[in-house]
C-alpha positions as CSV (number, residue, x, y, z in Angstrom):
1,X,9.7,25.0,-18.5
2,X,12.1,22.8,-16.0
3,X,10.3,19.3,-16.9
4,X,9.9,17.8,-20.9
5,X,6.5,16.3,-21.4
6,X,5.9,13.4,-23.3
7,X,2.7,11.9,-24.6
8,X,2.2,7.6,-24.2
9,X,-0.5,8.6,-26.7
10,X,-0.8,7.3,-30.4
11,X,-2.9,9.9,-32.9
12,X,-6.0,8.8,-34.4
13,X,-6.9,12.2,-36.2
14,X,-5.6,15.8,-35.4
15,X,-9.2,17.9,-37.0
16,X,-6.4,19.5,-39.2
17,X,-8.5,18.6,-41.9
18,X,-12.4,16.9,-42.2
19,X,-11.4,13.9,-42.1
20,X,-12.8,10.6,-44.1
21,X,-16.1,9.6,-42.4
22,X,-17.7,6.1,-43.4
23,X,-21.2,6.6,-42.8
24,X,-21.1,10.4,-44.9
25,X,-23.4,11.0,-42.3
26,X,-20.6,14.1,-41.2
27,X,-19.6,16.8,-43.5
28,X,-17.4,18.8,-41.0
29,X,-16.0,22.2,-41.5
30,X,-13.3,23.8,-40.6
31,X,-12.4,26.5,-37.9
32,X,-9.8,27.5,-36.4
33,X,-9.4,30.3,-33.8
34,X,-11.1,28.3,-30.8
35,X,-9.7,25.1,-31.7
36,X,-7.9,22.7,-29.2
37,X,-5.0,21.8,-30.8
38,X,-2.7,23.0,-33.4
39,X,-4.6,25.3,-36.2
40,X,-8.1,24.1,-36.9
41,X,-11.2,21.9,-35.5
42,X,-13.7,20.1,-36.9
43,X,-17.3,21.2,-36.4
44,X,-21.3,20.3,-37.7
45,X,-24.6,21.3,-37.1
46,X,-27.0,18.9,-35.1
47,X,-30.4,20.7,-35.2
48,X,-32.9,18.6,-33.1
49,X,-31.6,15.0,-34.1
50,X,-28.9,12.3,-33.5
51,X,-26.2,12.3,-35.7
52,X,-23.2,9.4,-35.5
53,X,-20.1,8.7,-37.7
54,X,-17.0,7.0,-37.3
55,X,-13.7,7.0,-39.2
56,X,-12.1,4.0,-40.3
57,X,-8.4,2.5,-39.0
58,X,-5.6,-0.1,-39.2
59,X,-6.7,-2.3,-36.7
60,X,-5.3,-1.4,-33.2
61,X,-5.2,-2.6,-29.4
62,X,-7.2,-0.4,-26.7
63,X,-6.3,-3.2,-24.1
64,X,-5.1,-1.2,-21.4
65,X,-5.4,2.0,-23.0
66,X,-8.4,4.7,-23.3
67,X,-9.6,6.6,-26.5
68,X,-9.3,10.4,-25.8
69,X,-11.4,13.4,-28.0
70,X,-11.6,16.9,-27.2
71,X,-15.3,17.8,-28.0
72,X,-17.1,21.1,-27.5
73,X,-21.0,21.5,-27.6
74,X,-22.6,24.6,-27.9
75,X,-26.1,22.7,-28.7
76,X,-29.1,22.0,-26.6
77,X,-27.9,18.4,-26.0
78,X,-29.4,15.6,-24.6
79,X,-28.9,13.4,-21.3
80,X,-26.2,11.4,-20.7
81,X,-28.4,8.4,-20.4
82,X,-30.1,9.4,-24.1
83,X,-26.7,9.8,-25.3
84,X,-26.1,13.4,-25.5
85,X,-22.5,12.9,-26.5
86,X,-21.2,9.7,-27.4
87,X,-17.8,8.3,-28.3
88,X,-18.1,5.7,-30.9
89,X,-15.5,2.4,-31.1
90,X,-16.0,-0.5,-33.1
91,X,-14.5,-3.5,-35.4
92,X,-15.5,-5.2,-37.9
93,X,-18.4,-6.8,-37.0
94,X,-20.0,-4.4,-33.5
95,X,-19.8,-1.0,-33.4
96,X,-20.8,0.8,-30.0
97,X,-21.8,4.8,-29.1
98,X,-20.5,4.9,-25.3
99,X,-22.7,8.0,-24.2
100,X,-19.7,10.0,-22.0
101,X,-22.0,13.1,-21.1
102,X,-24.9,15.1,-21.7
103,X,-27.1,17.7,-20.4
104,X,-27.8,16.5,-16.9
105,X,-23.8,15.3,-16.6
106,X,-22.0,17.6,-13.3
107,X,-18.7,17.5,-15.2
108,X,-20.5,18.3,-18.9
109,X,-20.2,22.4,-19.3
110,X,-21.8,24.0,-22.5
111,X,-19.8,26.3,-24.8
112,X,-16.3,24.9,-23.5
113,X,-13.7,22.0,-24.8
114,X,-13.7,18.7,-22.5
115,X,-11.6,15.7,-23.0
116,X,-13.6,13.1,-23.1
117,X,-12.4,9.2,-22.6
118,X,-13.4,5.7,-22.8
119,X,-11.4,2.8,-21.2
120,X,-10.7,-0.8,-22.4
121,X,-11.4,-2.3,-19.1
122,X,-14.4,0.2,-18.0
123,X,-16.3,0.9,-21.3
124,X,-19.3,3.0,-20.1
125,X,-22.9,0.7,-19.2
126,X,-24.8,2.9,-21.3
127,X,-24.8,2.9,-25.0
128,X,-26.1,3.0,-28.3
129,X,-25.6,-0.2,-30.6
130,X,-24.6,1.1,-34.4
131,X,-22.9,-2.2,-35.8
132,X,-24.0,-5.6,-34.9
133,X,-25.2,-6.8,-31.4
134,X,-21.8,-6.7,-29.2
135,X,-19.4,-4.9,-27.4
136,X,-16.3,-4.4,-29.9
137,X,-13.4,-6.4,-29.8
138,X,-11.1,-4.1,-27.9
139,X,-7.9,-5.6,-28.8
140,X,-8.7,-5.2,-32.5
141,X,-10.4,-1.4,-33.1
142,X,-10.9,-0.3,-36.6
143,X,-13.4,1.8,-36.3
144,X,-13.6,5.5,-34.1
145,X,-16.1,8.4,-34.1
146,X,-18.9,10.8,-32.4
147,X,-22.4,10.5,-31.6
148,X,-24.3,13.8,-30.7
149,X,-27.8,14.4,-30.0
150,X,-29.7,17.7,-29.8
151,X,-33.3,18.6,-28.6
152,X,-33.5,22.0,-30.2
153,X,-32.7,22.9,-33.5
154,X,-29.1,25.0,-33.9
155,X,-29.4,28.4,-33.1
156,X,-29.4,30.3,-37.3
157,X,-28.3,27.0,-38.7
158,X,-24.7,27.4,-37.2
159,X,-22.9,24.6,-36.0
160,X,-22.8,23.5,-32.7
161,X,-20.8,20.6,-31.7
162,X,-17.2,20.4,-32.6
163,X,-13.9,18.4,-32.0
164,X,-10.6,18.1,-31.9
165,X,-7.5,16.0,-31.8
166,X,-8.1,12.3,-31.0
167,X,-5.9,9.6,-29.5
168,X,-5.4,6.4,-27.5
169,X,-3.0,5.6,-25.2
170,X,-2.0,5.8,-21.4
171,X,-1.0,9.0,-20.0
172,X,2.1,11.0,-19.7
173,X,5.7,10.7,-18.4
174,X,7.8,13.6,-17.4
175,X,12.1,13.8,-17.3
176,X,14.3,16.8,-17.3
177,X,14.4,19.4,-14.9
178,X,17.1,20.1,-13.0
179,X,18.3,19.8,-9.6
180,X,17.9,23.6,-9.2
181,X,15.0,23.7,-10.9
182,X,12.9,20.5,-11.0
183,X,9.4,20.3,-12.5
184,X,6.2,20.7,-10.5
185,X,2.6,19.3,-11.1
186,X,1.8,22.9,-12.2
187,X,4.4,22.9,-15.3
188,X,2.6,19.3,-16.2
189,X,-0.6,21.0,-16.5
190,X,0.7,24.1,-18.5
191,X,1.9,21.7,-21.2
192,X,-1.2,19.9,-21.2
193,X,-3.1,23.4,-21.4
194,X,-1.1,24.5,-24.4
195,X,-3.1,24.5,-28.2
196,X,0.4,23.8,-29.8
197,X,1.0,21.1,-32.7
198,X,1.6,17.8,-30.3
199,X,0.0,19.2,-27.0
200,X,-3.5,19.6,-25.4
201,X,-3.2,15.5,-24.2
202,X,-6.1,16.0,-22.1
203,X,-4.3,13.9,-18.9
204,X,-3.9,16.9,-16.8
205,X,-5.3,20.2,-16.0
206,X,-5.4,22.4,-13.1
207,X,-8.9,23.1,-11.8
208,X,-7.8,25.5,-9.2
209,X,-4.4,26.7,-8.0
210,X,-2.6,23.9,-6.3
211,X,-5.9,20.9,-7.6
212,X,-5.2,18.7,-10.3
213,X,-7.3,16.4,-12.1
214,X,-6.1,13.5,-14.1
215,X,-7.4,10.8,-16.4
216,X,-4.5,8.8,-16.9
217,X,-1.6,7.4,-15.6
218,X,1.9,9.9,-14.8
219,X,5.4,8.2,-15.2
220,X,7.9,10.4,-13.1
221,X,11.4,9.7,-14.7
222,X,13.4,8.1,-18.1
223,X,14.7,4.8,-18.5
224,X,16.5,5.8,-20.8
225,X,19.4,7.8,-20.3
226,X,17.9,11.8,-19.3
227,X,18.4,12.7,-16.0
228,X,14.8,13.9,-14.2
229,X,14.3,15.9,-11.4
230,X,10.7,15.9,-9.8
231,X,10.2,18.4,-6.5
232,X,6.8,19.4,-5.3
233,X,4.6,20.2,-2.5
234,X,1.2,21.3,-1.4
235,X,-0.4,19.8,-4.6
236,X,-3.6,18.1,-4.5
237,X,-3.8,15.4,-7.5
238,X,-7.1,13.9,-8.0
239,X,-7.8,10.5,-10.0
240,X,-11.0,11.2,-11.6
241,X,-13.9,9.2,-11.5
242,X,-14.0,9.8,-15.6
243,X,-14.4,6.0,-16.6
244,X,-10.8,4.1,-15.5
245,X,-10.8,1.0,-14.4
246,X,-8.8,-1.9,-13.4
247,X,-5.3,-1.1,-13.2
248,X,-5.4,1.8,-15.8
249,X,-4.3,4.8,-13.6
250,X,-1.0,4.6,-12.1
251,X,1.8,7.1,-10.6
252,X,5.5,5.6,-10.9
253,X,8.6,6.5,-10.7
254,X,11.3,5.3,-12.8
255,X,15.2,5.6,-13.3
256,X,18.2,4.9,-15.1
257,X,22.0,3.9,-15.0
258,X,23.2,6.8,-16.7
259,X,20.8,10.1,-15.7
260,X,20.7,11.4,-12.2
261,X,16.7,10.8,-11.3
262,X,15.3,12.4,-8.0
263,X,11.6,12.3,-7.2
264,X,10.7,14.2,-4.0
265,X,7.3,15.0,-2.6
266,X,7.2,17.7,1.0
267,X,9.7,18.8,2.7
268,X,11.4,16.7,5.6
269,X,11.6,18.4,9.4
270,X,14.2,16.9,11.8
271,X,16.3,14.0,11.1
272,X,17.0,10.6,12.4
273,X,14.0,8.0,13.3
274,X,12.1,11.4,14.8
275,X,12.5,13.4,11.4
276,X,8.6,14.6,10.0
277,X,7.5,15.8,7.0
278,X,5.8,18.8,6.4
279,X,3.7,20.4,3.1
280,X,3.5,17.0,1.3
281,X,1.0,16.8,-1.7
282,X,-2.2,14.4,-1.8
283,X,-2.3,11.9,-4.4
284,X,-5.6,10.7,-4.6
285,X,-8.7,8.9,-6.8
286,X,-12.0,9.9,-6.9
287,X,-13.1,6.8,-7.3
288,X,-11.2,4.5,-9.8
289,X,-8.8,2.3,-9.2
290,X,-4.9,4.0,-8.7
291,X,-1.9,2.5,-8.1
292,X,1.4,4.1,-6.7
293,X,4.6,1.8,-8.1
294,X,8.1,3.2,-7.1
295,X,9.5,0.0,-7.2
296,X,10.2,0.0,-10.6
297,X,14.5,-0.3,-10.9
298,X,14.9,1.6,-7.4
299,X,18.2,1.2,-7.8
300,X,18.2,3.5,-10.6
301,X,16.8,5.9,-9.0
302,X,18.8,8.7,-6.8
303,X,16.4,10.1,-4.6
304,X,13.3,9.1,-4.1
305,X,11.7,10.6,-0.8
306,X,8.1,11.3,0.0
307,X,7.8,13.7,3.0
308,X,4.2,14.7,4.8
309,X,2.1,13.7,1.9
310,X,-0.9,11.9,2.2
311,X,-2.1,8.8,-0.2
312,X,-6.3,8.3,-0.3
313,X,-8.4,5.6,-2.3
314,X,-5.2,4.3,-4.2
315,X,-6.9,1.0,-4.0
316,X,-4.8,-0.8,-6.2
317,X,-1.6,-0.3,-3.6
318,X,1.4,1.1,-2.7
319,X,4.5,-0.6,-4.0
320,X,7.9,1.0,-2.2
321,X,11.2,0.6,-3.0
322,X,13.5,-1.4,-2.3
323,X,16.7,0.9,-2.2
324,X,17.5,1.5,1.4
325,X,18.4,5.4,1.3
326,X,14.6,6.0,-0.3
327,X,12.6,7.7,2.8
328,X,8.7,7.6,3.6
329,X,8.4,10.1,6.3
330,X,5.7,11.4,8.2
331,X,3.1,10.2,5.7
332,X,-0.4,9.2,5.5
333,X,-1.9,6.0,4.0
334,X,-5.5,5.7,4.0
335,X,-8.6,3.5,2.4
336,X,-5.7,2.6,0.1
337,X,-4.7,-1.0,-1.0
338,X,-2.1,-2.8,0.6
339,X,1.1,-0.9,1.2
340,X,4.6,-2.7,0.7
341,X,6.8,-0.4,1.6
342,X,9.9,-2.9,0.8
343,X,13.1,-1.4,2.0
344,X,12.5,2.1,2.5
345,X,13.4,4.2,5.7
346,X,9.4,4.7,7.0
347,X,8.8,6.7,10.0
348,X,6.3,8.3,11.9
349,X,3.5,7.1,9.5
350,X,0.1,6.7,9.6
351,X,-2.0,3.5,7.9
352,X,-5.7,3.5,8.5
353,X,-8.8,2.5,7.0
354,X,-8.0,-0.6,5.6
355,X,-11.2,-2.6,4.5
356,X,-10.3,-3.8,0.8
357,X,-9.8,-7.7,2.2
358,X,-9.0,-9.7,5.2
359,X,-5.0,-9.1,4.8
360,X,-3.4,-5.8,6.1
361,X,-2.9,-2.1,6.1
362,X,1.0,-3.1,5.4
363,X,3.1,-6.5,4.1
364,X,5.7,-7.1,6.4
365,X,8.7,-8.5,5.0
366,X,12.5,-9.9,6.4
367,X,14.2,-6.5,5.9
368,X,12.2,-4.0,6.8
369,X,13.1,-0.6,8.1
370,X,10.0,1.1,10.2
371,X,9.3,2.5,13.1
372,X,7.3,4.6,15.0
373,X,4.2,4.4,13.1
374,X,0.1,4.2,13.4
375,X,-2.1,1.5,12.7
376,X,-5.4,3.1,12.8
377,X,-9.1,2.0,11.7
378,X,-8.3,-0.9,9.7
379,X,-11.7,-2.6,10.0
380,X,-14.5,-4.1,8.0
381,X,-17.2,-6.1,9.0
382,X,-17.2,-8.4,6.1
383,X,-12.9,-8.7,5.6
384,X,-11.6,-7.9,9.4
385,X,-8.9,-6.2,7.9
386,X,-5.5,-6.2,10.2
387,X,-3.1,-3.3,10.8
388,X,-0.2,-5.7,9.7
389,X,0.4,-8.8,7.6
390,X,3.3,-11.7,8.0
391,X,3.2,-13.6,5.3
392,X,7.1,-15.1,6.2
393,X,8.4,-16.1,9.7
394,X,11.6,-16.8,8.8
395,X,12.9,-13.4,10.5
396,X,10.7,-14.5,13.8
397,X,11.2,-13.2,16.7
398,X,10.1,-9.8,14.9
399,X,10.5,-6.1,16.7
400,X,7.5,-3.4,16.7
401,X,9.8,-0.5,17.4
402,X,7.0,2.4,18.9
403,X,4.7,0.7,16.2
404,X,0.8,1.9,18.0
405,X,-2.6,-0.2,17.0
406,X,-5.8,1.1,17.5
407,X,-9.4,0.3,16.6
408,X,-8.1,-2.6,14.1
409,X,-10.2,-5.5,13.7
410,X,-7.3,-7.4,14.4
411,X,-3.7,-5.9,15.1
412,X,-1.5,-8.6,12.7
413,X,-2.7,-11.2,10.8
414,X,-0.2,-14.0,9.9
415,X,-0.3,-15.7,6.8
416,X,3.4,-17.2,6.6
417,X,1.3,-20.2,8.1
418,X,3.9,-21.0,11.1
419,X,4.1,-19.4,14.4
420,X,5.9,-16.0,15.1
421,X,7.2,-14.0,18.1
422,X,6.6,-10.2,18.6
423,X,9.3,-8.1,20.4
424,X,7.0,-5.2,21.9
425,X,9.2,-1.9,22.0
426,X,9.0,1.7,23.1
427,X,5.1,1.2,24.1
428,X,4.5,-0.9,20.8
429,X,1.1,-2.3,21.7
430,X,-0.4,-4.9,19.1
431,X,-1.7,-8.0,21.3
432,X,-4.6,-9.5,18.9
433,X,-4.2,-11.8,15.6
434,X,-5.0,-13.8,13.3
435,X,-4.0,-16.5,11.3
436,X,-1.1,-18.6,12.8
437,X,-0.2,-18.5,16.3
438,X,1.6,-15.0,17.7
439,X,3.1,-14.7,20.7
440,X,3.9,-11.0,22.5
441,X,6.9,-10.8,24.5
442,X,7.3,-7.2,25.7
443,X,11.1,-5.9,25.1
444,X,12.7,-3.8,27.4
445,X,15.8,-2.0,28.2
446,X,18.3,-2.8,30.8
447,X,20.9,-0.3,31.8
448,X,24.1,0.0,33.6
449,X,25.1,3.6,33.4
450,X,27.1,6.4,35.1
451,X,30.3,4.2,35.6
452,X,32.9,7.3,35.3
453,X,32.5,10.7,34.6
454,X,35.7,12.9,33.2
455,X,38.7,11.2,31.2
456,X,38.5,7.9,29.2
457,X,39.3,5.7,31.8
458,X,42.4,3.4,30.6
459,X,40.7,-0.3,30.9
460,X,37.0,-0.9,30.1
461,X,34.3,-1.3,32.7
462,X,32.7,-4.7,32.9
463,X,29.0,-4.8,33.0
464,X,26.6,-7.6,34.2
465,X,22.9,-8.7,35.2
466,X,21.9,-12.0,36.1
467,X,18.7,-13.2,37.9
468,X,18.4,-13.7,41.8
469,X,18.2,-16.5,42.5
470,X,19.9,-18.5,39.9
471,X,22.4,-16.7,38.6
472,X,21.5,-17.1,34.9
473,X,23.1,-14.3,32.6
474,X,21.3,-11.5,31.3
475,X,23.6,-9.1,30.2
476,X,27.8,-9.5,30.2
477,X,29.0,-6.4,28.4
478,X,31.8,-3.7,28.6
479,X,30.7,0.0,28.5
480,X,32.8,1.2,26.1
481,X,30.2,3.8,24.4
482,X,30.7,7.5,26.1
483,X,27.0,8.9,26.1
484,X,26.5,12.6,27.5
485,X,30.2,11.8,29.3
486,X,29.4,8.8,30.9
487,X,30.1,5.4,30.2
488,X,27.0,2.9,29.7
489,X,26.3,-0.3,28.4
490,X,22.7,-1.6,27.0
491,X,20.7,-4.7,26.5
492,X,17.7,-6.0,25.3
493,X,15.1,-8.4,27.2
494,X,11.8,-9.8,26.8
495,X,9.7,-9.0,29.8
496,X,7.0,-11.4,30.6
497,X,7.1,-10.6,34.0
498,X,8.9,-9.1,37.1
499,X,12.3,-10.7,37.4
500,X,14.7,-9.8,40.6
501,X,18.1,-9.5,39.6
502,X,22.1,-8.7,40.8
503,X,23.7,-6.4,39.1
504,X,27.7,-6.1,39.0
505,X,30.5,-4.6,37.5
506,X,33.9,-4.0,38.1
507,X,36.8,-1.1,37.1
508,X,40.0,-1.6,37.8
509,X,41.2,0.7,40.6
510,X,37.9,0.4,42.0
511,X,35.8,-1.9,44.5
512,X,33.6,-4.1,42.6
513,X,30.2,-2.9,42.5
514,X,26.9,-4.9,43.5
515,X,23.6,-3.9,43.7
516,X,19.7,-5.8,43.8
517,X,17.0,-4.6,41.3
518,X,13.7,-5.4,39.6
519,X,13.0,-5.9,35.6
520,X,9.6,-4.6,34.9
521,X,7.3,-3.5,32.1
522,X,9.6,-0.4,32.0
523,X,12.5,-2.4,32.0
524,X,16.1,-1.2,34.6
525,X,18.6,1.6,34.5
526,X,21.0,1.0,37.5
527,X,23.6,3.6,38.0
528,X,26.8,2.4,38.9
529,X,28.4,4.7,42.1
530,X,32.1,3.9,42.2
531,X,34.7,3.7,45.6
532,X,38.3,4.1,45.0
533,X,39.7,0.8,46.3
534,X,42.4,1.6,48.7
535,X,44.7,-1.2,47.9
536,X,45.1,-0.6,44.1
537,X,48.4,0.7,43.3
């Protein structure tokens, strides 16, 4: 396997042996040959009753972390609401069952292992009181265990509910790999599915080729000193809807100084600001809230390029990177919190469905590098969401190059709190706000091209626009730039309206040139048409 796997789990008990249970209300055997992990399981035999237990601990944090048990029922359990299968937490004093599935539970199969989890933040509503009168203390656990309940007696006396390894923790990060061979969602999974001493994490599985689900958070990348290389495409990870909450499930991506660390989603078609991306993965929750940080030491970080991939219900938002040679291409953000794509090349994007509050799809900032991008759908009728949000106007007048609005309940929503200016470029369209005062000036192109074909001419051609009447200057340039063998020189204006101008220019060996034209909305290309001049020598 390309990638090394490794655990941001802590063990509570490994079934390797019964176990010390503080009620005596379990007296487990052992098996082995269907167990989870490593050699044996635990099991016992529930016929038509409840039974609960716990086993006692040093006391421990759970704050932003989630207990994890592999369990396995073969009984006639009950409802989840009834507590058919319970995971019991406690300190001192309160001592809680959280019922996490039973009989009438979708994701609850009989006569297979699940991994079952309960979160700090998100401790399941329903529940059976065993200690006490309160929720435990979750920054001080001493106390963790099982609740089952059957309605039928166990079939011959056998047992019927079993378990396995227990932990508590966060997820999984994955390093190594190599450049020629980096790791893949799919070798993640394999680790996770393997019964070895130290494995079966219950993060990750693979529910159908290509469809992942995960109940915990994946850290792409050492930050230490082993090099990581992370290459997929076409994978579909799904956040479950398992009990996470707050800002418990995350994807990052990390780096080092010393390792090489390249984390690289899809494939990238073209180059240049029209470059795509093609079979990108989906990275999404099913409900809970997610979080996508590659902002974490970007610097640090080689390659980090996301191609064609598309980002859904990551509520908790989209952090980029700040490291300029990162790449965002041809992706899809939607019903995600806030993306701050920081400093990386974005292009040919799409942000839509925005309704979490009343900022914006995306957070501007002073050195950002997008363009040509969709702001789609960002609208709510209690928030009216906008497509983008300026919270600075120190960079002011700002340029939308080809950035497209539509069906946003507002197109840019300022929040720096002073007024801003919005250069409109190649069809850029936003023209509603809110906030603090915008203004949309409409930037255009003007042109003087075609002023020699052939050799290099020896002196530079002088280029200039000025308005008629008046005679103030618009453009004063040399074309020095050859461009498909011609010489031509460029500048930028804000349109607010038709504007008649004079354009001039002058070559030495040649009459000057002087012509009328028009700025409009599609701005002026004049093509200069030059006449020896019969007195040069």
């Amino acid at each position: 396997m390309a990638v090394t796997v490794t655990k941001n789990l802590t063990d509570l008990w490994n079934a390797e042996t019964e176990g010390t249970w503080e009620l005596a209300i379990f007296d487990p055997s052992l098996y082995s040959g269907f167990n989870r992990e490593g050699t044996y399981c635990c099991g016992i035999g529930v016929s038509n009753t409840t039974l609960t237990d716990y086993q006692a601990f040093t006391a421990f944090s759970m704050v932003g972390k989630a207990v994890y048990i592999w369990i396995f029922c073969a009984g006639n359990m009950d409802t989840l609401a009834n507590g058919g299968i319970g995971i019991v937490l406690g300190d001192v004093t309160n001592t809680r069952a959280y019922h996490v599935a039973g009989s009438d539970l979708s994701k609850f199969q009989i006569g297979t292992w699940a991994c079952y989890m309960v979160e700090a933040s998100n401790p399941p509503t329903q529940y059976t009181q065993v200690e006490g009168s309160a929720a435990p203390d979750f920054s001080a656990i001493t106390k963790v265990g099982l609740r089952f309940k059957t309605l039928s007696k166990a079939l011959g006396g056998a047992d019927n509910c079993f378990w396995d390894i227990a932990r508590y923790g966060t997820g999984l990060t994955i390093k190594g790999g190599t450049s020629e061979d980096p790791g893949t969602f799919t070798e993640i999974a394999a680790d996770d599915e393997s019964k070895a001493s130290g494995k079966a994490y219950g993060i990750i599985r693979e529910v159908q080729t290509g469809v992942f689900e995960v109940q915990g958070s994946l850290i792409f990348g050492d930050d230490g000193a082993e090099s990581t290389y992370f290459k997929d495409q076409d994978a579909i990870v799904v956040f479950a809807d398992n009990g996470a909450g707050g800002n418990f499930y995350q994807v990052k991506v990390v780096g080092n100084s010393t390792g090489i660390n390249s984390f690289v989603l899809g494939n990238k078609v073209g180059s240049g600001d029209t470059a795509v991306g093609s079979n990108g993965c989906t990275i999404m929750s099913a409900g809970p809230g997610l979080k996508v940080d590659l902002s974490t030491s970007p610097a640090n970080v080689n390659t980090l390029n996301i191609y064609g991939s598309k980002f859904y219900k990551v509520s908790n938002g989209f952090l980029g990177s700040t490291n300029t040679a990162h790449e965002f291409i041809g992706n899809i953000i939607d019903q995600c919190g806030q993306a701050d794509p920081k400093q990386m090349v974005v292009r040919n994007c799409i942000f839509s469905g925005y309704t979490l509050d009343a900022d914006g799809a995306i957070l501007w900032n002073e050195s950002i590098n997008i363009k040509n991008c969709n702001f789609n759908a960002n609208t709510d009728v209690t928030n009216d969401p906008a497509g983008i949000e300026h919270p600075d106007s120190e960079g002011s007048p700002y340029t939308y190059d080809n950035l497209k609005v539509s069906g946003n309940d507002y197109d840019i929503n300022n929040t720096s709190g002073s007024a801003i200016t919005i250069n409109r470029e190649n069809g850029s369209n936003a023209d509603t706000y809110k906030g603090s005062s915008v203004t949309f000036v409409e930037s255009v192109t003007l042109t003087v091209q075609g002023v020699k074909t052939g050799e290099e001419p020896t002196n530079h051609v002088r280029c200039r626009i000025e308005t008629d009447p008046g005679g103030a200057e618009l453009m004063n340039k040399e074309a020095t730039i050859s461009y498909n063998g011609y010489y031509k020189a460029t500048e930028q204006y804000n349109y607010t309206g038709d504007q008649s101008v004079i354009i001039k220019a002058r070559y030495k060996g040649y009459l000057p040139f002087r012509a009328l034209g028009t700025i409009t909305s599609t701005g002026l290309t004049v093509t200069v048409v030059w006449i020896e001049d019969p007195n040069f020598t």
